[in-house]
N, CA, C and O of each residue as an XYZ file, in Angstrom:
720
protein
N     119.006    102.842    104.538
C     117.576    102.528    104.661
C     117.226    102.415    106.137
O     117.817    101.601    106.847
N     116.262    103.228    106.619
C     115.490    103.306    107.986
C     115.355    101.932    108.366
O     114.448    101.673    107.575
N     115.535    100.957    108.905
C     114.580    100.019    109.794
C     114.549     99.008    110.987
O     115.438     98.157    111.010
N     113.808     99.018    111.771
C     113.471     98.813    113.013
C     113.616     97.274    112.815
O     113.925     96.672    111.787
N     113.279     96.720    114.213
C     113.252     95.787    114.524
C     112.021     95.282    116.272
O     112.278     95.722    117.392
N     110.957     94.440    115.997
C     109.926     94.213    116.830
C     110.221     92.560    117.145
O     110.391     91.747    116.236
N     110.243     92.300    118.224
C     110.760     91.300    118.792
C     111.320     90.475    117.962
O     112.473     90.871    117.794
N     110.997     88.961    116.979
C     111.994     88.452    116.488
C     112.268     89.188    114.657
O     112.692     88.509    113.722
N     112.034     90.110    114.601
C     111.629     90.550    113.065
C     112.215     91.717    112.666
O     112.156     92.725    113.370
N     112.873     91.686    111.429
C     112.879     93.184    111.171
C     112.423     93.882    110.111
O     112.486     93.273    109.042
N     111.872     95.254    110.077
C     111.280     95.586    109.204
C     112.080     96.987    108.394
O     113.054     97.596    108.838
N     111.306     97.280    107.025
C     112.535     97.953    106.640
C     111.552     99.203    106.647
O     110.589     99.095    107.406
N     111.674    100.500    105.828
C     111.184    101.664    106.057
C     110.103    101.223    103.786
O     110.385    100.872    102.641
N     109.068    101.593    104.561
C     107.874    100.823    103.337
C     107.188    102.297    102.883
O     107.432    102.779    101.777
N     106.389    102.895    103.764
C     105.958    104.255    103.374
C     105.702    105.360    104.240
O     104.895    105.423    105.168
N     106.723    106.468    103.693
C     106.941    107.299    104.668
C     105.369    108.193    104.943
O     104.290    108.143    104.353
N     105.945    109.131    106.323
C     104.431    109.804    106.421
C     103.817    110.457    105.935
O     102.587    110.473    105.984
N     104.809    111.453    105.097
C     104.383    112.486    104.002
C     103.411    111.688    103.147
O     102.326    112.201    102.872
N     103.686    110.601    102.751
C     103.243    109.553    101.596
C     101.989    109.716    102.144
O     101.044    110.266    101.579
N     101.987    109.171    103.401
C      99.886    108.714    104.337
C      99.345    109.859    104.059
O      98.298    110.025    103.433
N     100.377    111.079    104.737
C      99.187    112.484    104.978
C      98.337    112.475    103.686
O      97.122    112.334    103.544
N      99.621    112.725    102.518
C      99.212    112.995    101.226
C      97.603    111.990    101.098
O      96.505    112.544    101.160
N      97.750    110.681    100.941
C      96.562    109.938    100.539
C      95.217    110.012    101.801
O      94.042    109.739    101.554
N      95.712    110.415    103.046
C      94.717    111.141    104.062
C      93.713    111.938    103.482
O      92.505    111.711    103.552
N      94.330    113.009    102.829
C      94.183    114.184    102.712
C      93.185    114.075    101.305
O      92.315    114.943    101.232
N      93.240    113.275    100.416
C      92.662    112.554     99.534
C      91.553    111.874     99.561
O      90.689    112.062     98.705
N      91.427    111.092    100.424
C      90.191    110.437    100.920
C      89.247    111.219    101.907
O      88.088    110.864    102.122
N      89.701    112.055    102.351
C      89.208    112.424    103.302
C      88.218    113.877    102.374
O      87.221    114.289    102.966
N      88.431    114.263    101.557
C      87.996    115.282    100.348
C      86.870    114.293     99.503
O      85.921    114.934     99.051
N      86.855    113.001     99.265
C      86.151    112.039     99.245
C      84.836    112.047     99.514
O      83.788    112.201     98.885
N      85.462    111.658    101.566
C      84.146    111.652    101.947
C      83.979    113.242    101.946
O      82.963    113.653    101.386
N      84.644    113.970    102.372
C      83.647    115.301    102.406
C      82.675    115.381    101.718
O      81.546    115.717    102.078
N      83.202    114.934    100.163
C      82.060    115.340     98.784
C      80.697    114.862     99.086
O      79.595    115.324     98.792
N      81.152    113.549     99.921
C      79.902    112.516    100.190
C      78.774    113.182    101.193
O      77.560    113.155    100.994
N      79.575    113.900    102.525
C      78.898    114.161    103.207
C      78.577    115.403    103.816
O      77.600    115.564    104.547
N      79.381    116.259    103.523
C      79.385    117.765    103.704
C      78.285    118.096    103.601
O      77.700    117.450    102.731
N      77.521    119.034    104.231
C      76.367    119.720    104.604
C      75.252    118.697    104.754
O      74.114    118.912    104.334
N      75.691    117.352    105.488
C      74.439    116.522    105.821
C      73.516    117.028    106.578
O      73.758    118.179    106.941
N      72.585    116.594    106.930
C      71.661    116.882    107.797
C      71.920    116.278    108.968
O      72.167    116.879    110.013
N      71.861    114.819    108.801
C      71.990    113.847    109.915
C      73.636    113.966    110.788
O      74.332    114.952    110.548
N      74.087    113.000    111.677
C      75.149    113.143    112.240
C      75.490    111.701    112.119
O      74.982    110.736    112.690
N      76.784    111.777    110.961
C      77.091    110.166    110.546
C      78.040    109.566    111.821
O      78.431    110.336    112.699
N      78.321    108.345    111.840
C      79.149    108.078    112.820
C      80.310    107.490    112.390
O      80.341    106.701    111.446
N      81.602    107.948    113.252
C      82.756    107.288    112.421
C      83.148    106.462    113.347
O      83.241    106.845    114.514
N      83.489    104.977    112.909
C      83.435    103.576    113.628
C      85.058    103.380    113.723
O      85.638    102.752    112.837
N      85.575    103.788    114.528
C      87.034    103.316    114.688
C      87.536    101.809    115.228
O      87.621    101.498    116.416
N      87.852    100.938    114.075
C      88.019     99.502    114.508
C      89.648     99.805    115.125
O      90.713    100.082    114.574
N      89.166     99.565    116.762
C      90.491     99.029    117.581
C      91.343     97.936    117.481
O      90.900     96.836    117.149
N      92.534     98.119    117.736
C      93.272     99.009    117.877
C      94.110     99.908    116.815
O      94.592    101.031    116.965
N      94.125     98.889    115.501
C      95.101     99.344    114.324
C      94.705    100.722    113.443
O      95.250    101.101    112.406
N      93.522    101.398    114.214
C      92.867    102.408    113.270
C      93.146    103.545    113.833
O      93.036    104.548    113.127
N      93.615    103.711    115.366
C      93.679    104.927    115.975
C      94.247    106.013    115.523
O      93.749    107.139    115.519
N      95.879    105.520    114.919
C      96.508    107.572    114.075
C      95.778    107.494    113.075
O      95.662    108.642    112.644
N      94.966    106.483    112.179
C      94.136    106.843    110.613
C      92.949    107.742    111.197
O      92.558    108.806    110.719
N      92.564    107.229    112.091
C      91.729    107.812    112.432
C      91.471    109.435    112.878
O      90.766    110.238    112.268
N      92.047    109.617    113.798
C      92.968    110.961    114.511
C      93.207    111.857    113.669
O      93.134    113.058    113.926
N      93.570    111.303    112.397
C      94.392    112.189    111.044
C      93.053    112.260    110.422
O      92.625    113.414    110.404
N      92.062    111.155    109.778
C      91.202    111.147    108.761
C      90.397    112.515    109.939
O      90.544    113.660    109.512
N      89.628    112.380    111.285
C      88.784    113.158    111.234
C      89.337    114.486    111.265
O      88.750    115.456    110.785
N      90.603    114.545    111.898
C      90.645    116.619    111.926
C      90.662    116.650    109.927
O      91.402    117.594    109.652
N      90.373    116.285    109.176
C      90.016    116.524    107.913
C      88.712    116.907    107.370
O      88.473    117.401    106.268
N      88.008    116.641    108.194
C      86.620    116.179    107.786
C      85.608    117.645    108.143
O      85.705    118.261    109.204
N      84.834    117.948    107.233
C      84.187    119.246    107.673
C      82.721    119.215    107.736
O      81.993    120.087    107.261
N      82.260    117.967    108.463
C      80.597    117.792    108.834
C      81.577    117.265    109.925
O      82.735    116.874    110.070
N      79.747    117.616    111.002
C      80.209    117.134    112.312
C      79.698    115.206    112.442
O      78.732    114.566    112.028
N      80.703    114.921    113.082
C      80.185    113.672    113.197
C      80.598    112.702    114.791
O      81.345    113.200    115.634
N      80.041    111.456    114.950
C      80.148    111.074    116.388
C      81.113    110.002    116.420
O      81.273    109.375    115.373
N      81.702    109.721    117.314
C      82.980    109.037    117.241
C      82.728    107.322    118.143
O      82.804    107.280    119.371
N      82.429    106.005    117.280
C      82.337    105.251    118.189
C      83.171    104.225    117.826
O      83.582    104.009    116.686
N      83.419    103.583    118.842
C      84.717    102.239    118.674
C      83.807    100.706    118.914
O      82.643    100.598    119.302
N      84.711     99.685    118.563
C      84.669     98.158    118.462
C      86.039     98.007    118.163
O      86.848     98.689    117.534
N      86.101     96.751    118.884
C      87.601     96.145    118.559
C      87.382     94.637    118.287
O      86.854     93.984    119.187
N      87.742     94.005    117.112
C      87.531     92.656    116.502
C      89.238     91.909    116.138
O      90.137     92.482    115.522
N      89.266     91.137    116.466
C      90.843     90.454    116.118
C      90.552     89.501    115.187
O      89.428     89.010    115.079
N      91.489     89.204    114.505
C      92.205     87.860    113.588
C      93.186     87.827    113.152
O      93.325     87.325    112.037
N      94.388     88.406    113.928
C      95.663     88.187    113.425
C      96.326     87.212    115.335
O      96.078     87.260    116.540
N      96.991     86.670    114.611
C      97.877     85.534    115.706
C      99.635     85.757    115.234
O     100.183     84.737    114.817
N     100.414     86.938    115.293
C     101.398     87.139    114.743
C     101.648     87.429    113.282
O     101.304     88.584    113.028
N     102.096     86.826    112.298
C     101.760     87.704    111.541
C     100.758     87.080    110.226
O     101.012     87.019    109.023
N     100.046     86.834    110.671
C      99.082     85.810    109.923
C      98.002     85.854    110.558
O      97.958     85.881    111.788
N      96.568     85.871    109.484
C      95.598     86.096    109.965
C      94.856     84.720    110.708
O      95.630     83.775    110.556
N      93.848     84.371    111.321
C      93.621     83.312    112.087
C      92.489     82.272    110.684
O      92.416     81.081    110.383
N      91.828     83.496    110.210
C      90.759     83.390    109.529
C      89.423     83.272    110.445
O      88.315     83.067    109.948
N      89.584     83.380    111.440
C      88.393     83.856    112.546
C      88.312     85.234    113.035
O      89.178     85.978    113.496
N      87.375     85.351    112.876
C      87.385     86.992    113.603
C      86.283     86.707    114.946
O      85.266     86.013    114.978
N      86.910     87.509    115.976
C      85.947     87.521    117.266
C      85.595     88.970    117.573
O      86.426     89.800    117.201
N      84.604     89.372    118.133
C      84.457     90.947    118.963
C      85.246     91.031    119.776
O      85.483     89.913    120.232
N      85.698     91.636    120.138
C      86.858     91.611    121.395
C      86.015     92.912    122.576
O      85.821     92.788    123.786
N      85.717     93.904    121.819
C      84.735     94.762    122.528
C      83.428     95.372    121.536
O      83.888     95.823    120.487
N      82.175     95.470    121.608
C      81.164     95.342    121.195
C      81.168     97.491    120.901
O      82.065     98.216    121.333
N      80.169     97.899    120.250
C      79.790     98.707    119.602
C      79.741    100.394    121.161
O      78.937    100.789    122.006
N      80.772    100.683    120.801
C      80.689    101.618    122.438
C      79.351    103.251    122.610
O      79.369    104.282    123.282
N      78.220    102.557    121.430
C      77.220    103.663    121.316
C      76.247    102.959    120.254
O      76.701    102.195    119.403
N      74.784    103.283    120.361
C      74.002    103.033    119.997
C      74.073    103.799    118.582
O      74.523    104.945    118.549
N      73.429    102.877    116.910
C      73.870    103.520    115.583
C      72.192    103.231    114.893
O      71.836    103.634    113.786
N      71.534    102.630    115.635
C      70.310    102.387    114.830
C      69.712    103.377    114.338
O      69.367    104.340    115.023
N      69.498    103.271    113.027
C      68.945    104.556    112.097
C      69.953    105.039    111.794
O      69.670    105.679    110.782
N      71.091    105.186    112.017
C      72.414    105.918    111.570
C      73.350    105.471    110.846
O      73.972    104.409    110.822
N      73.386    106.711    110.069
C      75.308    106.270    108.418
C      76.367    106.250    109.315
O      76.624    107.038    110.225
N      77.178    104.859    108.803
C      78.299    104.463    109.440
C      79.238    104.688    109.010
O      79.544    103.583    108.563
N      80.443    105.673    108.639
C      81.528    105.141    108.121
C      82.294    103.891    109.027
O      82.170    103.784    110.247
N      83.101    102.983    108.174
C      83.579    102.053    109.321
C      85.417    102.745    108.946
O      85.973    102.933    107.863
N      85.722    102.881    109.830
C      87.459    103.566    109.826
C      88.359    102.468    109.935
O      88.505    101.963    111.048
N      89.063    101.962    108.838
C      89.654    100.773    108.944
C      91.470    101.185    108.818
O      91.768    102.168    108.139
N      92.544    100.405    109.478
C      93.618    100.320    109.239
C      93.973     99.761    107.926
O      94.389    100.417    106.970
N      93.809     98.718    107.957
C      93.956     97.462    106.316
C      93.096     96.915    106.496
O      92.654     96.524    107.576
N      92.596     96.751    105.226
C      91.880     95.428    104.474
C      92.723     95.015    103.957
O      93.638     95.622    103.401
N      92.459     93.281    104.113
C      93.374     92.092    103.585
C      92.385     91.259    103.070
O      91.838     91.454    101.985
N      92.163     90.413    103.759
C      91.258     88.516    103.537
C      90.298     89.267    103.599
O      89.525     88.852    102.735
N      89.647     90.537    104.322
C      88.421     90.842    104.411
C      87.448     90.286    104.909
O      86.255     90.252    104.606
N      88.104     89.806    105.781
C      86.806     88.559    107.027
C      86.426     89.828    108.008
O      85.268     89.728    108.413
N      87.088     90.948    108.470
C      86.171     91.316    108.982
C      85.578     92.960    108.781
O      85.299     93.868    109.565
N      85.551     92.769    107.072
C      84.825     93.843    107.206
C      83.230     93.272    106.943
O      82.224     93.964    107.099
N      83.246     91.778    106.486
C      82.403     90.774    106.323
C      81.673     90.639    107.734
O      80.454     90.514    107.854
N      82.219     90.664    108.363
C      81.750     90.762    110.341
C      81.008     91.797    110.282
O      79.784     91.909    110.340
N      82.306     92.991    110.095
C      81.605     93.957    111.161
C      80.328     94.625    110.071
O      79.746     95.615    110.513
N      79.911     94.123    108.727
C      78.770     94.777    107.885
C      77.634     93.835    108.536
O      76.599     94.473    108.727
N      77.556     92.460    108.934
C      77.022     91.569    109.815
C      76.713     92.489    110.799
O      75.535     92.844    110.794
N      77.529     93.048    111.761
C      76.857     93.372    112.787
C      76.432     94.717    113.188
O      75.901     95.100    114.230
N      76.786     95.353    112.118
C      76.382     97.184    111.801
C      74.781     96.817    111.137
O      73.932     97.628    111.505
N      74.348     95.879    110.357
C      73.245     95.571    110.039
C      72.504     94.943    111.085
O      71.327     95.299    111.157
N      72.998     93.884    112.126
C      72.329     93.759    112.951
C      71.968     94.579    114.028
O      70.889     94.395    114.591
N      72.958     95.715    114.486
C      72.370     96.500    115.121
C      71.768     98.521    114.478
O      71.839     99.663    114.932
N      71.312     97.933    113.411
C      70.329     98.329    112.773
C      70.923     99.829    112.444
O      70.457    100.854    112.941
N      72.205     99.782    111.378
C      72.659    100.971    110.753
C      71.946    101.475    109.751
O      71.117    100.608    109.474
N      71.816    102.322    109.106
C      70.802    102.506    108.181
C      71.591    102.294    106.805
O      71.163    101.810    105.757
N      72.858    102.791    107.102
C      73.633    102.525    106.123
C      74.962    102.835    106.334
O      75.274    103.848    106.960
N      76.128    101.741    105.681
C      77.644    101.719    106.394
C      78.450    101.619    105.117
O      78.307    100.745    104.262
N      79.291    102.592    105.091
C      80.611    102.666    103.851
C      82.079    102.320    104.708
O      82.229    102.628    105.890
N      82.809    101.833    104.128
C      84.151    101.234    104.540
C      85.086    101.969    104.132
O      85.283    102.033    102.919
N      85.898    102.707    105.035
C      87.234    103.443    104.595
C      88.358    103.157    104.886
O      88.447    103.474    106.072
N      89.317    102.744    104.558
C      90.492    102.025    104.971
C      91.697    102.444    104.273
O      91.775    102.542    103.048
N      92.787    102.727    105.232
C      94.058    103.397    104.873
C      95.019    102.534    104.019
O      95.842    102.907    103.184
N      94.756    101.479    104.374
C      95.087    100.871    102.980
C      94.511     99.276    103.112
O      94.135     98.656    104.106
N      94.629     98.768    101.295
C      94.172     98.112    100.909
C      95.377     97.229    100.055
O      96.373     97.634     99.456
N      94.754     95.619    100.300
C      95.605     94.980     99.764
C      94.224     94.129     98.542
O      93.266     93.401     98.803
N      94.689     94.609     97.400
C      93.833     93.730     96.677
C      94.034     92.624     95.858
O      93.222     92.234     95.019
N      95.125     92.111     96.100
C      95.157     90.698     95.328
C      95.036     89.788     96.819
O      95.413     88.632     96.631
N      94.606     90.046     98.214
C      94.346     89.269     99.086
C      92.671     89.508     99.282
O      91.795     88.701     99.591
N      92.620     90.555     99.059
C      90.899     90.854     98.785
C      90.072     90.373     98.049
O      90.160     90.791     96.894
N      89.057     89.444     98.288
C      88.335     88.834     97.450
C      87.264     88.203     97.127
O      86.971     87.316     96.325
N      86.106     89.554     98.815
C      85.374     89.617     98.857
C      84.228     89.843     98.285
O      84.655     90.043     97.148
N      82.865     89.991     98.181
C      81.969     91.149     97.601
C      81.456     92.579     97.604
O      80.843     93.351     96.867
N      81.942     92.545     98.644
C      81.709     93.817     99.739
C      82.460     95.035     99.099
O      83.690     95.091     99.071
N      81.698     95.940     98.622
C      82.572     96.913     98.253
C      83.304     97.655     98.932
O      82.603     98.279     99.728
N      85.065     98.073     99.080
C      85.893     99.170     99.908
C      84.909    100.505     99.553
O      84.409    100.180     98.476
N      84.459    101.632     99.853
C      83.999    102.792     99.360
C      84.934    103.687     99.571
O      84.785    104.612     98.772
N      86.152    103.907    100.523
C      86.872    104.758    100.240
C      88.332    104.409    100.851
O      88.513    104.282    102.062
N      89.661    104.225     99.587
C      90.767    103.438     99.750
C      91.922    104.932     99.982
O      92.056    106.033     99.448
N      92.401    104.370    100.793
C      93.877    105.715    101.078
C      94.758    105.235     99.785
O      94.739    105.811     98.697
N      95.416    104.253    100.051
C      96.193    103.710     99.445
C      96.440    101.802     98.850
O      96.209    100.948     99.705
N      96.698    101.529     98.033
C      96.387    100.013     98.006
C      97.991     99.405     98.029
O      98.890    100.093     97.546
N      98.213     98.364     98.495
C      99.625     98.130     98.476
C      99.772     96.236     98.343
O      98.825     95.454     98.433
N     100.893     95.955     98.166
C     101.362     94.485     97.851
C     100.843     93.405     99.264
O     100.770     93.595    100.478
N     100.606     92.440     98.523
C     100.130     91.627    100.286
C     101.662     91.112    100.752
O     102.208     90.050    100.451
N     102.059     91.956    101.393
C     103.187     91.845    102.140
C     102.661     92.369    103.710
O     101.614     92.975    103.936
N     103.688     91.957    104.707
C     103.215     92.047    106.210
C     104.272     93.041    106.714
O     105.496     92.915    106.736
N     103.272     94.357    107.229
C     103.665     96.152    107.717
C     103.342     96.264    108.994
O     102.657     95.495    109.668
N     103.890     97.308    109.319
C     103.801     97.596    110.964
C     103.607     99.103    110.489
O     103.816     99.594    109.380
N     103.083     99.766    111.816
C     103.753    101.278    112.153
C     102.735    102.032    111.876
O     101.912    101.333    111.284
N     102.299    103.287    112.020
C     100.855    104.048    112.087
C      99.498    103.221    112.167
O      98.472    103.159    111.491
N     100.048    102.540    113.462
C      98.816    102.089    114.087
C      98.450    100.086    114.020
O      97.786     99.404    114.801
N      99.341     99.608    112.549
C      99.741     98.788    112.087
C     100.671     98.035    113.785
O     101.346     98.613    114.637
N     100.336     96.838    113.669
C     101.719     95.813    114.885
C     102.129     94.493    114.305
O     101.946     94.324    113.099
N     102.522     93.790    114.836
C     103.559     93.009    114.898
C     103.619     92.338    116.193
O     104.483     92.776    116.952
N     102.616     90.993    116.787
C     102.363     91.139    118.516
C     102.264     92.392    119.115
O     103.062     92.572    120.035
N     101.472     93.351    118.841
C     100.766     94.482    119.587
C     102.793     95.525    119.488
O     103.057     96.193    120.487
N     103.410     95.512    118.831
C     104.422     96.450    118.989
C     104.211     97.428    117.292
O     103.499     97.118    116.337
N     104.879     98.308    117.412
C     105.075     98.917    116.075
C     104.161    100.021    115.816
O     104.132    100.844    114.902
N     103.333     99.822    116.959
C     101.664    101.150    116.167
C     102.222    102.120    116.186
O     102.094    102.808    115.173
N     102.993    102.596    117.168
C     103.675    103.917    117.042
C     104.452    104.827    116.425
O     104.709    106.009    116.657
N     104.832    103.935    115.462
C     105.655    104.523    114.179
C     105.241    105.415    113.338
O     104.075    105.055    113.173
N     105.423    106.501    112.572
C     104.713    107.249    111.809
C     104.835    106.736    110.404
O     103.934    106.909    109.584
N     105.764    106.211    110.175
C     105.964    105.681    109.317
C     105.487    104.159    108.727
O     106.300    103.305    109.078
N     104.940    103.892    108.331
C     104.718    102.223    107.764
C     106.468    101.409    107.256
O     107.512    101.815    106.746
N     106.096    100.503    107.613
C     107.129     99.342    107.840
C     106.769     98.321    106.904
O     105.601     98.099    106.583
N     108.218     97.406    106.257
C     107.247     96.193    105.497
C     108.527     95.198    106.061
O     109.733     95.432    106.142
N     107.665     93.898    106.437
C     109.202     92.688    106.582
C     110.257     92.483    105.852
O     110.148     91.694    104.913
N     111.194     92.968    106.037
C     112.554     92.806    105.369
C     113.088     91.002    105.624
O     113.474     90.355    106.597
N     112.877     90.742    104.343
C     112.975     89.017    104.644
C     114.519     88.897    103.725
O     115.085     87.810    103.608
């Protein structure tokens, strides 16, 4: 069995990449259905930092053109969430009047997709769907609907495609789960 080790922790080999492309490749046919031959130019919201390879991968999929903007929001303190979420960097392009996808790594507690629909409404989206590479739903237990899930998995704590562990692990292609 594959697995690494990120400063005091080790993790074992959880889901390989073939596995992501595959459910990429899935969601991403999704949104096409949704948005293919729009008129408008939707924007895809890449939440920094844990979204960057979902991201990278979800858009060369995608066959409407669309605009690429970032925010970065935290609530993890190692490997546990804080239950606070802060902006860490604010909205890097103006969306008022404009469809948002929001490009998520995981949903968990879902505090901040609870934020960031707060502040895609406050700065006056017209309308915002949530896509996230994966989903944990027995920690989910929000109202907020996911609109488009890669994959859903156990609330267990992963590293690796973009996923960390104190900021280590994003680089992995592979997803990681704590080998306890």
């Amino acid at each position: 069995m594959n697995k690494i080790t990120l400063h005091d922790k080790t993790f074992r080999e959880f889901i390989p990449y073939e596995k992501l492309s595959a459910a990429i490749d899935q969601v991403a046919e999704k949104i096409n259905a949704d948005f293919e031959g729009c008129e408008d130019i939707p924007v895809l919201l890449c939440v920094l930092n844990g979204s960057i390879m979902f991201m990278a991968e979800l858009m060369q999929r995608l066959r409407f053109d669309c605009q690429v903007v970032s925010t970065k929001l935290t609530s993890y303190a190692g490997t546990s969430t804080t239950g606070r979420v802060k902006q860490a960097m604010g909205l890097t392009a103006d969306i008022i009047g404009r469809r948002v996808i929001v490009v998520e790594d995981i949903v968990d507690s879902g505090n901040t997709i609870v934020e960031l629909k707060e502040i895609l409404a406050e700065k006056g989206a017209a309308e915002s769907k949530i896509c996230t590479l994966l989903l944990k739903p027995e920690a989910y237990k929000k109202d907020i609907a996911i609109d488009y899930v890669a994959l859903e998995i156990p609330n267990d704590f992963i590293v690796g495609f973009g996923l960390d562990y104190d900021e280590l692990g994003r680089n992995y292609k592979d997803i990681y789960v704590l080998d306890e």
